[in-house]
N, C-alpha and C positions, 0 to 999 in steps of 0.2 A: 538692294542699293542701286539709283543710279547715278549715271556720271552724264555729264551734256559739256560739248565744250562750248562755248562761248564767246562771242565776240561784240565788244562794248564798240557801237560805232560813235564818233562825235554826232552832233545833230545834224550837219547837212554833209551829206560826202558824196562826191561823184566820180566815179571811175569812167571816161569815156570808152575805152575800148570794152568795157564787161555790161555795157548797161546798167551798172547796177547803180541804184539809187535810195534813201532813204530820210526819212523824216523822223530822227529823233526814237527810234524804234530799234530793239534789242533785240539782236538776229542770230542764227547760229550759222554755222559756215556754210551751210547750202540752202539757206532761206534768200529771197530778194525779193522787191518791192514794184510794183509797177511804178515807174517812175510816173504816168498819166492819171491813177489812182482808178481808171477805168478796169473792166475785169470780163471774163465770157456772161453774156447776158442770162444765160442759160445758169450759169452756176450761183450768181445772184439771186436768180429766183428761190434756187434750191435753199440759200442760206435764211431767206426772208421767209422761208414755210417752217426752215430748223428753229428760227428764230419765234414763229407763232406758237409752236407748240411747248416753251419754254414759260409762259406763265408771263405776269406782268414784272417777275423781279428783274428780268433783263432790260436794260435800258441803254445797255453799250449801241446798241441799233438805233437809234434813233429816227426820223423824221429827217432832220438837217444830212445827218451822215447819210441816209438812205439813195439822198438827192446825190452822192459822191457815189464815185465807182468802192466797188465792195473791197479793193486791195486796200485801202484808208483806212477800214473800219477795224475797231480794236480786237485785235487776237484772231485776224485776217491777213494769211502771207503770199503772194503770188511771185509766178516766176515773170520777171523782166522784159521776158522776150515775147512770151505766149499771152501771158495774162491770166492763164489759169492758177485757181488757187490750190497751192501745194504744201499750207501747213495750217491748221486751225488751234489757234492755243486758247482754250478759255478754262483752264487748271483753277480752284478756287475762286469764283466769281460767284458762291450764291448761289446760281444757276438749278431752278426744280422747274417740273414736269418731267419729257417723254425725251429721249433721242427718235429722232423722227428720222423716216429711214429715204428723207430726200436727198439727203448727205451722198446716198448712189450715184450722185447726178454732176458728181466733183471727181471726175474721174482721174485725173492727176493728183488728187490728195498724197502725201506721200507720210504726213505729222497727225494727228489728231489726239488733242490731248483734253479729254472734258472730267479729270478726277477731279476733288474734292469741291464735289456738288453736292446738291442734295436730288438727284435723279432718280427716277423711277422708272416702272415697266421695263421690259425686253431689251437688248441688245438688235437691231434690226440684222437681214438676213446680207442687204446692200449695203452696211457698214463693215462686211465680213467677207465682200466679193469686189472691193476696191483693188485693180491691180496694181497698182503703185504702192500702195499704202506698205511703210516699212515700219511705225511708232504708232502703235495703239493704246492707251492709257485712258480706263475710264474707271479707276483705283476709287476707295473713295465713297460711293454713292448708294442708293439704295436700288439700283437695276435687280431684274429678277427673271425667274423661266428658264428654260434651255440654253444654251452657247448654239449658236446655229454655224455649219460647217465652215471653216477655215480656209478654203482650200480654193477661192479666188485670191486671194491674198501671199501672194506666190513669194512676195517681195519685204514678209513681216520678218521683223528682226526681234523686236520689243513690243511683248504683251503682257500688259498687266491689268487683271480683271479684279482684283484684291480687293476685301473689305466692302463685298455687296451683298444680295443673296441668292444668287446663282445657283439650282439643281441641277438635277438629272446628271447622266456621264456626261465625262469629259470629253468630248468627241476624238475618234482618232485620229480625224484629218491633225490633230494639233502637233501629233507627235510627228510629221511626215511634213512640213515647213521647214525645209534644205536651211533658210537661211536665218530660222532663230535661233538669237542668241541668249536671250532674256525672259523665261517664262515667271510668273506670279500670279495665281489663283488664290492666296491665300484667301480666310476670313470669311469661306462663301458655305455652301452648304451641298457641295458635289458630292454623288454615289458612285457606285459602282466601283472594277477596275482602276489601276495607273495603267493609262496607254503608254506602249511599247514606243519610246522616244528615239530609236536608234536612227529614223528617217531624220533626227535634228543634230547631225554633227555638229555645228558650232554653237550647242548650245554649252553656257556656261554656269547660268544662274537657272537653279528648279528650286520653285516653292511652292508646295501641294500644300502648306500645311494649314490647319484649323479648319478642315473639313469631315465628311463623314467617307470618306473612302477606304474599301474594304478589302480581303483578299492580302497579297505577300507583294514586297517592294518587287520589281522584276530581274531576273538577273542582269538583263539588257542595259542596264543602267550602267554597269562595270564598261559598256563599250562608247560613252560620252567621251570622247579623250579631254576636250576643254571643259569638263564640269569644275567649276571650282566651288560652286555653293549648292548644299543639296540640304533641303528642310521638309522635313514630311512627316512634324508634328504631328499630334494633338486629332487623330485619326483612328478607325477601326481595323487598324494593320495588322497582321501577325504571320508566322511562317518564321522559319530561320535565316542569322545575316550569315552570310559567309564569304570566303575570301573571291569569288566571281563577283559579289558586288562591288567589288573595287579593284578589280585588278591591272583597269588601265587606267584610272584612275588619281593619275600623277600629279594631277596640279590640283588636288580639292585640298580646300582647308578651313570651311564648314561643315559641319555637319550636324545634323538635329533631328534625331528617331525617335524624342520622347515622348511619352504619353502614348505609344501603340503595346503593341502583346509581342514584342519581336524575340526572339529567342537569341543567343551568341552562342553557344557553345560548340558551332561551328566555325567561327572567327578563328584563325590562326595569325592574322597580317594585315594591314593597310599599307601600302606602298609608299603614300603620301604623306608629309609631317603637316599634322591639322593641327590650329590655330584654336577651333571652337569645338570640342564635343560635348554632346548634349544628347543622355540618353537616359534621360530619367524616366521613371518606371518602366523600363525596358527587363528584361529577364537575362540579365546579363553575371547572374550566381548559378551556385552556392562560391565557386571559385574567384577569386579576386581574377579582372580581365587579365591574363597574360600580355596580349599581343598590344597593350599599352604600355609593353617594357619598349619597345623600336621609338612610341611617340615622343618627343623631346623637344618639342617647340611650341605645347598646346599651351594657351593663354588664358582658356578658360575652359573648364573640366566638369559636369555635371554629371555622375554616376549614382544621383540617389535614388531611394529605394526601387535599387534595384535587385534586393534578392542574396545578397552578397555575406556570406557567412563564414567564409575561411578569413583568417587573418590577413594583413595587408603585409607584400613581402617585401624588405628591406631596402629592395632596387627601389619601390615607386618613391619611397622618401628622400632616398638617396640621389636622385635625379628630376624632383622640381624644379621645371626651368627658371630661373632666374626671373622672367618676363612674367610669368603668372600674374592674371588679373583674379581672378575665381578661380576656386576651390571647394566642389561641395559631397559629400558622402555622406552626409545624414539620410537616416530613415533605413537602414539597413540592418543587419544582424552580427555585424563586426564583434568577435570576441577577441581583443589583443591589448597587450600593453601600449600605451600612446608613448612611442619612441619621440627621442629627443628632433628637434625639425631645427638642422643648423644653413638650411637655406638663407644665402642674402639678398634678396628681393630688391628688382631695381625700382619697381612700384611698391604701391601698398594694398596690398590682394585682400577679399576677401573670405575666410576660410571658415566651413561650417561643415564639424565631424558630428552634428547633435543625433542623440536616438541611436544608438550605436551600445553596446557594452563595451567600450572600453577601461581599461581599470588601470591601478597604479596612483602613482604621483606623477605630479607634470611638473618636470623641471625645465626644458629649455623649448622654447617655442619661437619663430622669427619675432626681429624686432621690427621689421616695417608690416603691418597689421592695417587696415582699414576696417574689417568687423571680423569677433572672433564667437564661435559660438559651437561650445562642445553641452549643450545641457543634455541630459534625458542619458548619463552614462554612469558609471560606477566609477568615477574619476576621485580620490582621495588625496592627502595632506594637505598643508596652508594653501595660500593663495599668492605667497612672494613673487612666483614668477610674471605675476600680473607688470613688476615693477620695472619688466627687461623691456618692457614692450613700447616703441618710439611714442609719442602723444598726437600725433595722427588720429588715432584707432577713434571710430563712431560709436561702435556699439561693442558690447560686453556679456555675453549670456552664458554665465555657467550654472546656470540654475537644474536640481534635479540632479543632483550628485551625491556625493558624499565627505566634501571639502569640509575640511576641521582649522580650529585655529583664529585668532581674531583676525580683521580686517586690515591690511597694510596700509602704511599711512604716507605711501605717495601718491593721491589723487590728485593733490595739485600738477601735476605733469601733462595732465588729460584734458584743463582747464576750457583750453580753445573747440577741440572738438569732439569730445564723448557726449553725447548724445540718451543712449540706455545704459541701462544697468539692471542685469539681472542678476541674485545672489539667493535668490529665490530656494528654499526644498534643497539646502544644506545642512550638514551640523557648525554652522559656524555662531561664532560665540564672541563675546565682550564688547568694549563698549564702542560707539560709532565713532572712528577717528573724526579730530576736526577739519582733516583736509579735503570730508568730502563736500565743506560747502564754499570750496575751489571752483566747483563744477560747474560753471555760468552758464554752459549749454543746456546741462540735464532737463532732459525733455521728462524720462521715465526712471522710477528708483522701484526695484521691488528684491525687496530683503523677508518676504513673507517665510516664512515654519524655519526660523533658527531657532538662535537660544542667545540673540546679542540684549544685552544689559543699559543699563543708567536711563541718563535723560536724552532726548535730541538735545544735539548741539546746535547752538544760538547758528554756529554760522550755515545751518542750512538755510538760512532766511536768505544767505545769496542766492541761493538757486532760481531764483525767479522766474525760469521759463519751464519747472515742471509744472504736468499737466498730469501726471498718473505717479499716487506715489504707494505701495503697498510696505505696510510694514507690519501685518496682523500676525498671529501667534510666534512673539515673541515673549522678552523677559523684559521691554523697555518699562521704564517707571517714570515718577515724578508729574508737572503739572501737563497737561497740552500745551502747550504754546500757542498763544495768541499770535504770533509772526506769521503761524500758516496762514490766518483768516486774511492779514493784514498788507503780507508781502508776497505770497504764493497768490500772485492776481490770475493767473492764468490755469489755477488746479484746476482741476476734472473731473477726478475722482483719487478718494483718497479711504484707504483704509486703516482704521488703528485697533481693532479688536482682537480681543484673546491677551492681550497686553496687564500691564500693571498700573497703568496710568492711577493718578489721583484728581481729585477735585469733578468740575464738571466741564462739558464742553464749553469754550469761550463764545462769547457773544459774537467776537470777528466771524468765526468761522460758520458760526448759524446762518449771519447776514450774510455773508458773500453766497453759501451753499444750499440757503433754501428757496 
């Protein structure tokens, strides 16, 4: 994430004693303008070569502008006094070919921001040896090849190379940059090592992640004192976490290990109350994590399959914070009763225990719900409790249980926003209440392997905006209804086989489906 402060100028403003001057152009607090529009002749040229090797999409340069000093020209900022240009902002313009490494030749650069381009080739070596230069941003692009050394750039604060395709190591000049604060590599395609970061005290924000990077997190990491965001996804990590990776570690409150081979059973503690953990397929069983009894202000919680086989203990229910946005444990090997969850939710979280054995009856689960989705468990009796649940809630998946009982018939409550419905691989049985064609949103309906009875009812014809509706080996009967063909304008697919149906398919339903 970043943050820029900002300062909206009116169109003409003059400060005599600052020199500073401007024409209608949006500055941040240490950008200025030549008030003369003139600029170093030398760095012109440099821009007019950067500018040749950009293809013909670029046309902010023109011919007319060219005839103008180069501080006029758009997403061209110089300083007041010198003339030299000290920010280049061309973020989302379009902008393919090459960064051309004449850019060397702007020696007071201090900004350079060329993300969401469509760029290619190298990062140059004199884009990397700027001594001013404090905001590197070329996020975004299709750049490629090596990072070439860092270690002119004495003065970088913010670098973010994210979202290119970027190999080889990450050099270690990067970790040894005294004064960054912002690193982001993600989405690239870097080997080797984590370089040993401890040369970057102020750094705060680290994102390695969606790369191929190998070997164990370092422990060096525990000595970031300002880390507040650390994400190192989606990578070939492994080795074990334990309590030196976090033990000065005070102010972090992301965190994102998942998709490596990390092992926990050395965690005892986090110092820190986090906000975001995310440790999915991490190796963080057979034990439920202990040392997420201290956590109590996490917002959003992702521990799936991770390996987890011992029952969930009392405290972790007992102490959902309040603020919970996500909630997720699926894919695990949970054998427990699904104890009652008398949390009052200031939002409305989404919670998903699915693939789990847990067993029992569910009788009281929160009423402020956004999606709920326990399928793939040994979960058994009616479905009443669906009834407690605020009409919020989008989505619905208890499919893949062993739920008995006919269908409740307060679906009108859900009207506005329930969205699926799965009821899918139950033993549920009788006939379809009428209130479930309340459901104006129902995108998806799949009531596939019960044993529910009679006819559709007429008022599924409201549902109008399904698009998927599965209702095959049941005990329904009577004719098809011509209303699918007729008023289900938007179905997709629809299944009714295994059924008791009579007659034949209706003519609606051939026209619209074949």
């Amino acid at each position: 994430m970043k943050s820029f402060l900002v300062f909206l100028l009116p169109p003409i403003l003059f400060f005599m004693n600052s020199g500073f001057f401007s024409l209608g152009l949006t500055q941040d607090a240490n950008t200025t303008v030549s008030g003369s529009g003139s600029c170093i002749e030398k760095e012109r040229q440099a821009l007019l070569i950067f500018k040749s090797h950009l293809g013909d999409v670029f046309k902010y340069w023109g011919n007319d502008e060219e005839k103008r000093g180069c501080c006029q020209w758009v997403g061209v900022y110089c300083d007041s006094h010198t003339g030299h240009v000290i920010k280049l902002d061309l973020h989302d313009r379009g902008l393919n070919g090459s960064v051309n490494g004449s850019l060397g030749n702007l020696s007071s650069l201090a900004h350079l921001d060329l993300s969401t381009n469509n760029l290619t080739g190298n990062l140059p070596n004199t884009v990397c040896q700027l001594p001013k230069l404090g905001y590197l941003d070329v996020s975004n692009n299709s750049l490629n090849g090596n990072i070439p050394d860092f270690m002119g750039c004495p003065s970088l604060s913010t670098l973010d190379l994210s979202s290119n395709n970027f190999t080889g190591d990450l050099p270690n000049s990067v970790g040894q940059l005294t004064n960054l604060h912002y690193l982001d590599v993600s989405g690239n395609s870097f080997t080797g090592n984590i370089p040993d970061f401890t040369g970057c005290p102020s750094l705060s924000t680290l994102d390695l992640s969606k790369n191929n990077f190998t070997g164990d997190l370092p422990i060096s990491v525990g000595q970031l004192l300002k880390l507040s965001y650390l994400d190192v996804s989606s990578n070939s990590l492994n080795g074990a976490i334990c309590d030196q990776h976090f033990q000065n570690l005070t102010h972090l409150n992301f965190l994102d290990l998942s998709f490596n081979s990390f092992s926990f059973d050395q965690l005892r503690s986090i110092p820190s109350q986090l906000e975001t953990i995310r440790l999915q397929s991490c190796r963080l069983g057979p034990s439920f994590p202990f040392w997420l009894k201290t956590q109590k202000s996490f917002i959003y919680l992702d521990i799936s399959s991770a390996g987890i086989s011992h029952s969930i203990p009392s405290w972790f229910w007992g102490q959902l914070p309040s603020s919970l946005n996500f909630l997720n444990i699926s894919s695990n090997e949970i054998k427990d009763v699904l104890v009652d969850i008398t949390v009052d939710f200031d939002q409305y979280p989404g919670m998903d225990l699915s693939d789990n054995h847990f067993e029992g009856r569910v009788s009281l689960l929160p009423s402020k719900l956004a999606a709920l989705s326990l399928s793939g468990n040994k979960l058994s009796g009616n479905l009443s409790f669906l009834c407690q649940i605020d009409e919020a809630i989008s989505l619905i998946d208890l499919s893949k249980n062993s739920f008995t009982g006919s269908l409740p018939d307060c679906w009108s409550k859900f009207q506005k926003n329930l969205t699926i419905l799965n009821l899918s691989n139950n033993n549920l049985s009788g006939k379809l209440p009428p209130s479930l064609g309340n459901l104006s949103r129902l995108e998806a309906l799949y009531l596939r392997n019960n044993t529910f009875v009679g006819e559709l009812p007429m008022s599924l014809s409201n549902c109008t905006k399904l698009r998927f509706v599965d209702l095959g080996e049941n005990n329904l009967s009577g004719v098809i209804p011509a209303w699918i063909g007729e008023r289900l304008t938007e179905l997709y697919v629809l299944v009714l086989r295994s059924n008791r149906f009579l007659g034949t398919l209706p003519t609606q339903i051939i026209r619209q489906y074949s």
